[in-house]
N, C-alpha and C positions, 0 to 999 in steps of 0.2 A: 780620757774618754772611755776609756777598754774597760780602767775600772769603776766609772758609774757603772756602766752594761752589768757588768757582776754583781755590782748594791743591787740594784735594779730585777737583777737574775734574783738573789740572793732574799731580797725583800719579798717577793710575787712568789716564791717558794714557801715562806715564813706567816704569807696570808691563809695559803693552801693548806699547811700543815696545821695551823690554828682553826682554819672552819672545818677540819674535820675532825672530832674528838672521838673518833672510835680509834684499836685500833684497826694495822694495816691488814691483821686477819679478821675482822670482822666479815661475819657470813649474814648479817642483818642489816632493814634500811637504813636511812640517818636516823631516823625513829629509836632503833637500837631492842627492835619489839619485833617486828614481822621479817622470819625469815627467808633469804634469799634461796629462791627454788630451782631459779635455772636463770641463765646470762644470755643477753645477745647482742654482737658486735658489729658496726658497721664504721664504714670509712665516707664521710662525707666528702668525694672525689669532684668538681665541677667538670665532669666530661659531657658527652651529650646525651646519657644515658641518666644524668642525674637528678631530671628533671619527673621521668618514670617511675625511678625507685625511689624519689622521694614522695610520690604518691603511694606504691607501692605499701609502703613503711606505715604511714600514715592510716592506709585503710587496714592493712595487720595489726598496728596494735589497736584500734580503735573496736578491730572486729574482738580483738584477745580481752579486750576490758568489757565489754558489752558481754563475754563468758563467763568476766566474774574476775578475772586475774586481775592482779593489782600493780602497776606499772611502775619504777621511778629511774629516769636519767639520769645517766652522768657525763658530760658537757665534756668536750673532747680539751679544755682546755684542762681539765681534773685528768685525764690520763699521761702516763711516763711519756708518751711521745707527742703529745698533744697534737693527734693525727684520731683516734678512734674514739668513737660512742662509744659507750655499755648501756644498755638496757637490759636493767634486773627486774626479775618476777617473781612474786609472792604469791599465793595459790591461799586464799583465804578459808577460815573451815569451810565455810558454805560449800564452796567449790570441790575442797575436799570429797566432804561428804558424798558428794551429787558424782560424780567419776568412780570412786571408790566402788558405788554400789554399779555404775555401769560396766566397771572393769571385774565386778565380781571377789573384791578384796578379802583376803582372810583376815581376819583381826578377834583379838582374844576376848572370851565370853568366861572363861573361870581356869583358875589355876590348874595342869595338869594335879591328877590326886593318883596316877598310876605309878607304882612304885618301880625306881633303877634297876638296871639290871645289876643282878648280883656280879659281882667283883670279879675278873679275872684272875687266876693264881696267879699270874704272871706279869702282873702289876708291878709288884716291886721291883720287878729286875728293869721292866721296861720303864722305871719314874723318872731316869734322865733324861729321855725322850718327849716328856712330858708338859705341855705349858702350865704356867700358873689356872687355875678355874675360873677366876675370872676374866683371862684371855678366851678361854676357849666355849665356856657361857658365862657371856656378860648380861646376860637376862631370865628370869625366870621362864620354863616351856609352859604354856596354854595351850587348852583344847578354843578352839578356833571357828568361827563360821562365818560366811558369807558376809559382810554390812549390807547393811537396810537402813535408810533414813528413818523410814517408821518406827524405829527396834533399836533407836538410839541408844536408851537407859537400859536395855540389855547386854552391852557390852563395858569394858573393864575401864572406864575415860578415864582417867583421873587429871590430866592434861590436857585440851584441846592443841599446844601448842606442838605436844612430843607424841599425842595417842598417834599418828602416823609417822612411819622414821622416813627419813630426808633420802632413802631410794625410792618409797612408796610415793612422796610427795613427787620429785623429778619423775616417776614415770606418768601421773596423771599428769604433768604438769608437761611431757613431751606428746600425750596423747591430743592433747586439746592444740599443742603449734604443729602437728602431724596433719590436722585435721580442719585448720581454722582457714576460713577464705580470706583474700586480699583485693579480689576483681574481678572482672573481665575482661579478656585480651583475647583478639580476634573470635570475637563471639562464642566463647567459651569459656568457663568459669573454672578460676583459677585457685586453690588454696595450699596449703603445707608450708613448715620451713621448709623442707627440703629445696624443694624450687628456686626458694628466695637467697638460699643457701645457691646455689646453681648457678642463678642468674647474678651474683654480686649484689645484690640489694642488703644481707648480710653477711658478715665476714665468717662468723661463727655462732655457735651455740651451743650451748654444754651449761650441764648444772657443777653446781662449787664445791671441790676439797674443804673438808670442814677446817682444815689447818695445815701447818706446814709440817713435810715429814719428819724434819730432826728436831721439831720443839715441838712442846705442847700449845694448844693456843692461850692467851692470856685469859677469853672469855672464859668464864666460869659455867654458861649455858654449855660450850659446845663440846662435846664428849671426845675430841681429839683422836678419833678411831683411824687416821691416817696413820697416825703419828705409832700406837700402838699396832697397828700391822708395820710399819717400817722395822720398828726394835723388835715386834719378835717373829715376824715373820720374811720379809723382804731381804734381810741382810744373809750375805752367803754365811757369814760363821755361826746361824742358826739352822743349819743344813741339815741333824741331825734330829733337829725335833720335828715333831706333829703339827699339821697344819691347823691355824682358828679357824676352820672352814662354816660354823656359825659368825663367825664375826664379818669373814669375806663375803655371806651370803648376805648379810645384815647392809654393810657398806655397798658391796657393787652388784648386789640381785643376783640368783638363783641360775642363770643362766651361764655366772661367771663362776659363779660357787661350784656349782655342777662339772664343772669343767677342770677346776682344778681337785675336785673329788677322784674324779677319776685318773687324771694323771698321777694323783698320791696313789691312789691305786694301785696302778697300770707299775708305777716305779716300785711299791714294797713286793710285788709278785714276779717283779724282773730280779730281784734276788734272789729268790729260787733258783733260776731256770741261770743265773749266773754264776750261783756257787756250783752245779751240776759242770755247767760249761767249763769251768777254769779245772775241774777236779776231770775230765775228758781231756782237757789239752794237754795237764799235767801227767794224766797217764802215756799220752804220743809222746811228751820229752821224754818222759824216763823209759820208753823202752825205744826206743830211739835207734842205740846202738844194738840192739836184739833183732831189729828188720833183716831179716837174710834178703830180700830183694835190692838194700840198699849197698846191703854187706858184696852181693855178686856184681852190682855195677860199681862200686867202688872197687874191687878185687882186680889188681891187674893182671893177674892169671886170667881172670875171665870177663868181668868190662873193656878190661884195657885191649882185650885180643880180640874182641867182636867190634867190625868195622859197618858200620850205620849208614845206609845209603842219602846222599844229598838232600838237604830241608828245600833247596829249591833247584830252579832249575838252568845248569850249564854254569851260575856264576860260584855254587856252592859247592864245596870240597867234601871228600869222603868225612867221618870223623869218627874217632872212637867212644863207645859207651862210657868209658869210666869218665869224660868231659865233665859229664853230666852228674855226678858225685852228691856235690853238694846240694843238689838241689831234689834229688832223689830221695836224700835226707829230710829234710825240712817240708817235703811234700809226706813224710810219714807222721808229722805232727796233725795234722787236719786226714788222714786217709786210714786208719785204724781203726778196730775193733767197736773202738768208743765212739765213733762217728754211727754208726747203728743203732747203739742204744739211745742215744742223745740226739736223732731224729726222732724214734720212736716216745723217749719223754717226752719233747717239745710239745708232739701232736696230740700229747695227753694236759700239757702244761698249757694250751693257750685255750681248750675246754675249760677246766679249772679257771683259769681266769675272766673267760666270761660270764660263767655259771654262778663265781662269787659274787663279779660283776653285778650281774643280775641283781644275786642279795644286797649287795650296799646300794644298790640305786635304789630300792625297792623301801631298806629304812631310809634313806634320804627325802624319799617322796612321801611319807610321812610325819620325819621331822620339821620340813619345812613346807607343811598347808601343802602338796601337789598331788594329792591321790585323784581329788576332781579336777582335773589340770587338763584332762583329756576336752570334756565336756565343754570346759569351761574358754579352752583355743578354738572351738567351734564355733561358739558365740561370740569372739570378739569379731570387730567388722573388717574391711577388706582391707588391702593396700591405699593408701591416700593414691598413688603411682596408677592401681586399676580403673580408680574410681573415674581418675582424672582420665585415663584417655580411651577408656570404653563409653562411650555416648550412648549405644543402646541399652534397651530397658528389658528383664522380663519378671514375671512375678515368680517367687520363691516357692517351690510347693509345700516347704515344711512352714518358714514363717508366713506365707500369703501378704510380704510386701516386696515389692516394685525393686529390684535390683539391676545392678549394670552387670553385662555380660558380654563373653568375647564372643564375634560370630564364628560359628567351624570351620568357614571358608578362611578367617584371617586366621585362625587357630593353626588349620593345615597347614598354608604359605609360610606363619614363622617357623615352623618346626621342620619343616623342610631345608628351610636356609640355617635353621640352627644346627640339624642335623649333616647339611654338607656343609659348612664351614668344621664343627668337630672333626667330622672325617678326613677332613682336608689337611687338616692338623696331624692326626696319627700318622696319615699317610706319609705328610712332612717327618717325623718321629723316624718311622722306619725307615724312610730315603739316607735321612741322616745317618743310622746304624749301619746301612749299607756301605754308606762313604766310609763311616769309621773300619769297616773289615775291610774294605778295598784299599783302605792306608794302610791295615795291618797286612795285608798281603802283599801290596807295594812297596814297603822299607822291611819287611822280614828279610828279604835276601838281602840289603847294604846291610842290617845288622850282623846279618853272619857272615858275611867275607869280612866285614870292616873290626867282626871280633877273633877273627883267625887269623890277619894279618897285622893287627897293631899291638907289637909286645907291651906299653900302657897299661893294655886293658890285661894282659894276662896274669895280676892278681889277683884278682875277681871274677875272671874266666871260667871258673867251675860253678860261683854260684848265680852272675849274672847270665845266663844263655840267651840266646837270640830268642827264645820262645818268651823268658821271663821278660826282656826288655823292649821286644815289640807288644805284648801285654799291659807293660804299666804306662807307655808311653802315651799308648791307646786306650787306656784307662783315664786318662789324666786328659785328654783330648776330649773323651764323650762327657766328661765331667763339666767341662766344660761349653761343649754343646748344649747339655742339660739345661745350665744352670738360663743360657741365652735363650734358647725355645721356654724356658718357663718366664720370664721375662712379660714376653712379650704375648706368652697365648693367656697369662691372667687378666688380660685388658679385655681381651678376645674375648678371654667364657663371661667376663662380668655385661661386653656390652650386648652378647647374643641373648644371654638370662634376659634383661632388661627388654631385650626388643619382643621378648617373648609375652612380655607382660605378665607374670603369675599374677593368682587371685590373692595368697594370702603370703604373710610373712612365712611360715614355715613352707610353703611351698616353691617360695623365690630358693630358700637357703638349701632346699633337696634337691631341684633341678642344678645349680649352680657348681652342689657339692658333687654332684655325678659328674659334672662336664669336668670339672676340674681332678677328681677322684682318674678317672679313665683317660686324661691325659697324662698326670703325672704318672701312672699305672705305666702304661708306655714308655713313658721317658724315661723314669729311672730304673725299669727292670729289665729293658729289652736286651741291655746288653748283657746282665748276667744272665738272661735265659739263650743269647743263643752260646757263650760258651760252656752252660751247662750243658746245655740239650744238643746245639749243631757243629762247634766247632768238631773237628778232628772225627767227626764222624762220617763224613763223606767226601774222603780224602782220595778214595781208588788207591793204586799201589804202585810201585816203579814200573813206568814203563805202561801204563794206563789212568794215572792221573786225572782226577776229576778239574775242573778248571768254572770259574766266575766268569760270566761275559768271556768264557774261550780267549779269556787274556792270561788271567791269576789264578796261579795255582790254589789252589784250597789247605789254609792253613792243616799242617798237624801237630797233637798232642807232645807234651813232654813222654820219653820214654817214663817216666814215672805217672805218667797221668795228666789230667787236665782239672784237677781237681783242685792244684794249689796257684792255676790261673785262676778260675771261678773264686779262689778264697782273696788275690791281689783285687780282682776286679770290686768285690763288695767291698774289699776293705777300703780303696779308694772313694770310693763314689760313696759310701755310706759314711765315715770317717770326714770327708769335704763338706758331704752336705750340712751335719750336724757342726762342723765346724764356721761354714760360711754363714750358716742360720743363727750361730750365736753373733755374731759379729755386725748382722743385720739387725737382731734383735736389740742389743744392748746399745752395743758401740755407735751407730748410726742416730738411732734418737736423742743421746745423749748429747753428740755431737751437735745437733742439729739446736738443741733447746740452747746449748751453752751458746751459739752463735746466736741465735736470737733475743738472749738474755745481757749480751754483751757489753749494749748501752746502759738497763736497768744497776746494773752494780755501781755504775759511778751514783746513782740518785741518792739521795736522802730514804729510809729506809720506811719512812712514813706515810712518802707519795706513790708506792707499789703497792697496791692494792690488791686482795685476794682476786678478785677477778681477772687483773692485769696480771698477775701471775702465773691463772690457770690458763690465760688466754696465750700467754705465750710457750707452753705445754704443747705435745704434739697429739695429734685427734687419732686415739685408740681406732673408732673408724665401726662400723656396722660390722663388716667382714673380720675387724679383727680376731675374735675367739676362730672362724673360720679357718685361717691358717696355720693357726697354733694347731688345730683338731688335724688339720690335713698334715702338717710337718712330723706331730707324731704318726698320723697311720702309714702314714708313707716306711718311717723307722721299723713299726710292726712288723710289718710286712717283709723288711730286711731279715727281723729276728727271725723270722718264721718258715718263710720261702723259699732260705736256703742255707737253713742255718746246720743243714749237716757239711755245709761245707765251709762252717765258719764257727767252731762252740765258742769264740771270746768275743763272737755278736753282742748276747746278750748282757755282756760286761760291760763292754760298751757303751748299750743302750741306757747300763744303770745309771754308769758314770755321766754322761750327758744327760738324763733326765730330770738325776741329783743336781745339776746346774743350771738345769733349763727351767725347775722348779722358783728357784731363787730369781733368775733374770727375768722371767715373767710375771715374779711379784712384784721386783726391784723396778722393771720399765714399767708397771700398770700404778705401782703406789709412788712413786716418784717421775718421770717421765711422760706419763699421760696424761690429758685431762679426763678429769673424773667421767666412766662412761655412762651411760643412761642405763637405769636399770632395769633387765627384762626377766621375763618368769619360761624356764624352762624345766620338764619333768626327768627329761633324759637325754642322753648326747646324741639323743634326733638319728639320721640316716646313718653315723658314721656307725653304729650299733649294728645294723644289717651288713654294712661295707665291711666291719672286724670278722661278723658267720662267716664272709663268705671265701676270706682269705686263712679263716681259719680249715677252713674245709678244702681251697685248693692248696694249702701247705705241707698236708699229708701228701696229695698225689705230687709234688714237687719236689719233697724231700725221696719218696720211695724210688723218683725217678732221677733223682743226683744217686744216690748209693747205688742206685744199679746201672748206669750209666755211665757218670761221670766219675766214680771213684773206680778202683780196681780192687774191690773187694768181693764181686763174685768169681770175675776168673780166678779170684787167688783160691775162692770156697773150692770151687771144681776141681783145680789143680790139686789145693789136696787132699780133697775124697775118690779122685776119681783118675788122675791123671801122675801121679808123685810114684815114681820108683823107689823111692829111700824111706825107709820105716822111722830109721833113725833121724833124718830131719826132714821132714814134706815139701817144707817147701823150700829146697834147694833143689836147683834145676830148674827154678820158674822165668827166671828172666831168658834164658835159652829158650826154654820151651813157647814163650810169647811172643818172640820175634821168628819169622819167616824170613826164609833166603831167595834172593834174587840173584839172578846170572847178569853181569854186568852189559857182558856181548847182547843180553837182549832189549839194554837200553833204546829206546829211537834218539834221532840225531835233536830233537827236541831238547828231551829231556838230558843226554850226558853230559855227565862234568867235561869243563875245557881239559881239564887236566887228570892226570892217575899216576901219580909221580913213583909211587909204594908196586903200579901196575896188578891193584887187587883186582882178585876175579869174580868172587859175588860180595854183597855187601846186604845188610839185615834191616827188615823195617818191622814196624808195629804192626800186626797179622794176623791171624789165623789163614795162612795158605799154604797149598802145598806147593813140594820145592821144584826146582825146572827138570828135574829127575825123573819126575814122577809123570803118568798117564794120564792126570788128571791136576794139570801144569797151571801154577795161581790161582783154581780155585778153592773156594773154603772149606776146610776140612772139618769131616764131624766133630770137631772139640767145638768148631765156630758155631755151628749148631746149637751143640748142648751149651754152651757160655749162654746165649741168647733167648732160649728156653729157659735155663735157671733164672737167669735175669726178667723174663716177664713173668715166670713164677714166683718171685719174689714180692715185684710188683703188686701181684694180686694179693698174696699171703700179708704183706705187711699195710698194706693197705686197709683190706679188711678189719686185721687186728686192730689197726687204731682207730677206724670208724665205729665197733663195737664196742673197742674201750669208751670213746668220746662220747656216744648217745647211751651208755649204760652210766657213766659217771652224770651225763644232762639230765638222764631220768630223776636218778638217786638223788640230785640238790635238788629242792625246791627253790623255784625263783624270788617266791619270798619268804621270807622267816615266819615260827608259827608265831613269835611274839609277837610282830607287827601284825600281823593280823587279825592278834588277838584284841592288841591298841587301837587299829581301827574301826575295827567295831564296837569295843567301848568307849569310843570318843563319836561315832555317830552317831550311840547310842543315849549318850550321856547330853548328844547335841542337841537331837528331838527332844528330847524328856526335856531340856529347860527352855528349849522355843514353846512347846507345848504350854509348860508351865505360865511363858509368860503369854501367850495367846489367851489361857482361862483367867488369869487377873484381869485381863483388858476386857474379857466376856463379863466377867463380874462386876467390873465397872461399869460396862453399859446396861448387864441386869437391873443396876440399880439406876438406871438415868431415864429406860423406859425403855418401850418394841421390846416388851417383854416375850410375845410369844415368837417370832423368829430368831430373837435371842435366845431361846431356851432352845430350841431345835438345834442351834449353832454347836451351844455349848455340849449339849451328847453328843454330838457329833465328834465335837474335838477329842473330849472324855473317852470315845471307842478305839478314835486313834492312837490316843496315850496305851489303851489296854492291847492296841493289837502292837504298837511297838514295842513294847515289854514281852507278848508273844514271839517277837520276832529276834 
């Protein structure tokens, strides 16, 4: 009996694969003629909603075919699970045409005849960087205009089937299921996939991978453009070459192209600022051992003999400087000479990077049709989302028709809740930070008894200290923290956005990206701002101690600074991020398809169909390019904000971007399904968000070197303060620490114990000694430290704000070439609309209404002559 079932199986398989003679990548109907433009999925479940959505269904596609789309089924007994529908759609010229011209399509009217730019010298060297030419233009460029059904025979057709490419077709072809009704429900009319998406009526929807990534497809129609992004762009060991960023624009639209333009970008300009960086660190190794500050607390003559008053308080033991050695050390790799310079690059190098910025977007919105791009997101229509739940009406004052519109009264109400839910957030954010220094001031003290009385730990005793290991633990803690408050406040900013209702697409994606922009702003920098800026800074002194909730003492600095915590902290937290985000990115979808693919591998290879394939693909998602844009600005911002206290940042940054390049083509051309294609001119808000973090990175970095490093007391000490001609700055580390008289401890703060029974003991200071008339307070050197230090501020400030807007001046935003291009392509575009306007004059000359025809035609004739003026 088990093996009829398997004849049986075996036969009913054998019928399936014979009535379908395409093959299993075919992207056309049974026809083998009209291509498939976009897919949709449904599960016919008998629950008791399926009586709904099978009305539902019924009036969508009936409304979709009455649009003009061309519908055909496939019988859930034809799919690998034989559980799901597919419904494919074909988007016929007619239909084309008629959206194209609503959506304001560019489409090619005559060969460009503007000649290349001339050759780079530096071609040659760069050719193995290089793709093949017909990777990188697989089509000849055209000068471009608007479609117009009218105007048909003036543009380039040679094709009706290929004149528009298969993103152009799926985006009119999501415009019209964005927008199509399905009913009435609760006396309100209903339409969009979205919804139907929403509600479960269907499963999915996405337009079709023309092929599969490791093979070509067998069809001789379909140009396998997946296939050739996988080989030469998707795979990590093509890392080294140039992106086909016409080919990406051509495959997944302008908005994805864009996106990865700029990351190619963004990554060849962290070179720069990365060889700079590694040639700054390499200067702190090699003079490493020349640090006389490190040389004097390593010195047991004079580290060893200066005894350090208690890190906290009553459980912590006296200890001596030279403890502290090792780490004295290795704080002089990032606290140097080249930490100066290498802020003030940066804040020259992230200029330069927008400025060129500028220029490459500037030829991009040329090469591909977006110079009227501005004009032309004005014109398209609203949110399906707005449409639907603003009921009222008013008239337009520029087009003078009937629009929906939000009232200012519901306008206010959401944005007030939007706005205290945000805040409620950050607030949460810094509560969190708070707990995180309250645990670091709470385990600081078991860290340093438990590293002074367990001999274990005493060979790494010099370079672990309680400062470093209450630092990384609480590093790794807020990392932590991070990772859970973003979690869960992404839910947050999407469903606040949403309630908020925006008007248009671009307006959803810039409130959304601000809520999210100023949360993760929060999250991920608060805690390197406050050991940049607040640790160890309002510490008081023995014997007056400043204290948190009058419980915890207030963290202090390493005797060498707090500069190479700020450097553990970012390296932590920026180091994780980028590592948990690749892991998220690749590993997880991958995971996810190979599990849901699981069954298909046993099938017969015949009965997997391109749509069944793509269907079980994971959904890129609207928001997806969204967190890519934000995952990098977020990294920016590490490079930039505090990157004098970290030069192998932007090494970092390279090396993970050279990765993230790959896995974001790797998940999008293999792992996703194919996205819908959308048209963008530029990387939108996040361009404002980069100004503005490029302009507070100056005032961040001017205020790490003069705060958080120790590079101006060392300037003072020695111009101003250094007895020894022959070397300045010995005697610094004496001269930085102030003496305390034990006996003037309170019963608070002394140690249990004084075994050695020392009499005073040395802290981090400018005060003077219990000797003196004027007993712990700060002495004129603390003064002039503090003066120099907002002198500084101001001086280095300034410099790079003059450098940055005199370098923003000197580039032009766009090149003179493109400029010159676009005017000889608008120019060249009039002149042959003109053109054909007076045939068509000419033709009716001759048909009759001769004399309003003649009027017509000088008319047109004066316009020809004033555009040629012009």
């Amino acid at each position: 009996q088990q093996s009829g079932r398997k004849y049986n199986l075996f036969l009913k398989r054998r019928l399936r694969i014979d009535k379908r003679h395409q093959s299993k990548d075919s992207i056309f109907f049974r026809d083998g003629v009209r291509r498939i433009d976009f897919v949709l999925s449904y599960v016919d479940d008998l629950n008791k909603e399926w009586e709904k959505k099978l009305e539902r269904r019924k009036e969508f596609e009936s409304n979709l075919q009455k649009a003009g789309l061309e519908l055909e089924t496939e019988d859930k007994k034809e799919s690998e699970d034989g559980k799901i529908f597919f419904v494919k759609i074909h988007a016929p010229w007619e239909v084309l045409i008629t959206y194209a011209e609503v959506l304001n399509i560019k489409v090619p009217i005559k060969e460009n005849d503007i000649p290349p730019m001339v050759e780079n010298p530096l071609d040659c060297v760069l050719f193995p960087l290089r793709l093949p030419e017909k990777v990188m233009h697989p089509e000849p460029d055209y000068f471009t205009a608007p479609f117009s059904k009218d105007k048909q025979e003036l543009y380039l057709i040679n094709d009706e089937s290929t004149f528009f490419s298969p993103s152009m077709r799926n985006r009119i072809v999501n415009y019209i299921l964005t927008r199509c009704p399905y009913g009435t429900e609760e006396g309100k009319k209903k339409f969009g996939i979205k919804r139907l998406l929403n509600n479960g009526t269907y499963t999915a929807a996405y337009p079709l991978h023309d092929c599969q990534y490791w093979k070509k497809a067998s069809d001789p129609n379909c140009d396998s453009e997946r296939y050739t992004l996988y080989m030469e762009w998707a795979r990590f060991l093509r890392f080294y070459k140039e992106q086909p960023l016409v080919l990406i624009r051509k495959y997944y639209g302008e908005k994805i192209g864009i996106y990865f333009a700029w990351l190619g970008f963004y990554t060849e300009m962290l070179f720069l600022a990365a060889v700079v960086g590694l040639i700054c660190f390499l200067y702190g190794l090699f003079t490493m051992d020349e640090n006389m500050s490190s040389k004097e607390i390593c010195d047991p003559a004079i580290g060893g003999e200066i005894i350090m008053c208690p890190l906290c308080d009553r459980d912590c033991e006296y200890w001596r400087l030279n403890t502290t050695c090792e780490s004295s050390q290795y704080s002089h790799l990032f606290d140097n000479v080249a930490t100066l310079f290498f802020a003030i690059f940066m804040g020259i190098w992230v200029t330069l990077f927008l400025e060129f910025w500028k220029r490459r977007q500037a030829r991009l919105k040329y090469e591909w049709d977006l110079v009227d791009f501005e004009e032309e997101q004005q014109q398209l229509q609203l949110r399906p989302e707005y449409e639907a739940k603003c009921t009222q009406k008013k008239r337009n004052p520029i087009t003078q028709e009937m629009e929906p519109y939000l009232p200012l009264t519901s306008q206010a109400v959401r944005f007030c809740v939007s706005g205290a839910t945000v805040l409620f957030w950050v607030s949460l954010i810094i509560a969190s930070m708070i707990a995180v220094i309250v645990y670091r001031l709470a385990v600081y003290a078991a860290f340093a008894s438990l590293m002074e009385n367990t001999q274990t730990l005493q060979p790494i005793s010099g370079l672990l200290t309680p400062q470093l290991a209450t630092s990384v633990t609480a590093s790794c803690l807020n990392f932590i923290i991070i990772m859970i408050l973003n979690f869960f406040y992404e839910r947050i900013a999407i469903w606040i956005t949403d309630m908020e209702i925006p008007k248009t697409h671009m307006e959803y994606e810039n409130r959304l990206t601000m809520k999210m922009f100023l949360f993760q702003f929060v999250n991920y920098y608060s805690s390197c701002f406050y050991v940049a800026f607040f640790k160890g800074k309002f510490v008081g002194y023995p014997g007056a101690y400043t204290y948190m909730f009058n419980r915890w003492r207030n963290e202090e600095c390493d005797p060498a600074g707090c500069l190479i915590e700020l450097t553990t902290q970012l390296t932590i937290v920026m180091a994780g991020k980028q590592i948990w985000g690749n892991i998220q990115e690749a590993i997880v979808p991958w995971i996810c398809n190979w599990w849901g693919r699981r069954k298909a591998r046993n099938n017969p290879e015949n009965l997997y169909s391109r749509w069944e394939q793509d269907h079980d693909l994971q959904t890129f998602g609207a928001l997806g390019l969204f967190y890519e844009y934000l995952e990098m600005v977020i990294q920016f911002g590490f490079i930039t904000l505090f990157v004098a206290s970290f030069p192998l940042a932007p090494l970092l940054a390279l090396m993970n971007n050279i990765l993230e390049i790959r896995v974001d083509s790797w998940k999008l051309t293999t792992q996703y399904r194919r996205p819908v294609a959308a048209k963008a001119h530029s990387i939108g808000v996040w361009q404002e968000i980069l100004n503005g973090m490029a302009i507070l990175s100056v005032v961040t970095n001017a205020f790490i070197v003069a705060f958080t490093s120790d590079m101006i007391p060392r300037l003072v000490y020695y111009y101003a303060y250094s007895e020894n001609q022959d070397s300045p700055m010995s005697g610094y580390i004496n001269n930085s620490l102030s003496v305390f008289l034990i006996s003037d401890f309170p019963e608070r703060n002394e140690p249990k114990e004084n075994p050695e029974n020392f009499v005073i003991c040395r802290y981090r200071d400018y005060r003077y000694p219990p000797d003196h008339e004027r007993k712990y307070l700060h002495t004129m050197q603390f003064w002039h430290i503090l003066a120099a230090k907002l002198a500084f501020i101001i001086i280095m400030e300034h410099v790079v704000f003059i450098v940055k807007f005199f370098v923003a001046w000197m580039i032009p935003d766009v090149p003179a070439d493109v400029k010159a291009k676009i005017k000889r392509e608008k120019y060249l575009t009039q002149k042959i609309l003109h053109e054909y306007e007076l045939e068509k004059l000419k033709e009716r000359l001759c048909q009759g209404d001769k004399r309003a025809t003649e009027k017509e035609f000088i008319a047109t004739e004066g316009r020809m002559e004033l555009s040629r003026a012009m």
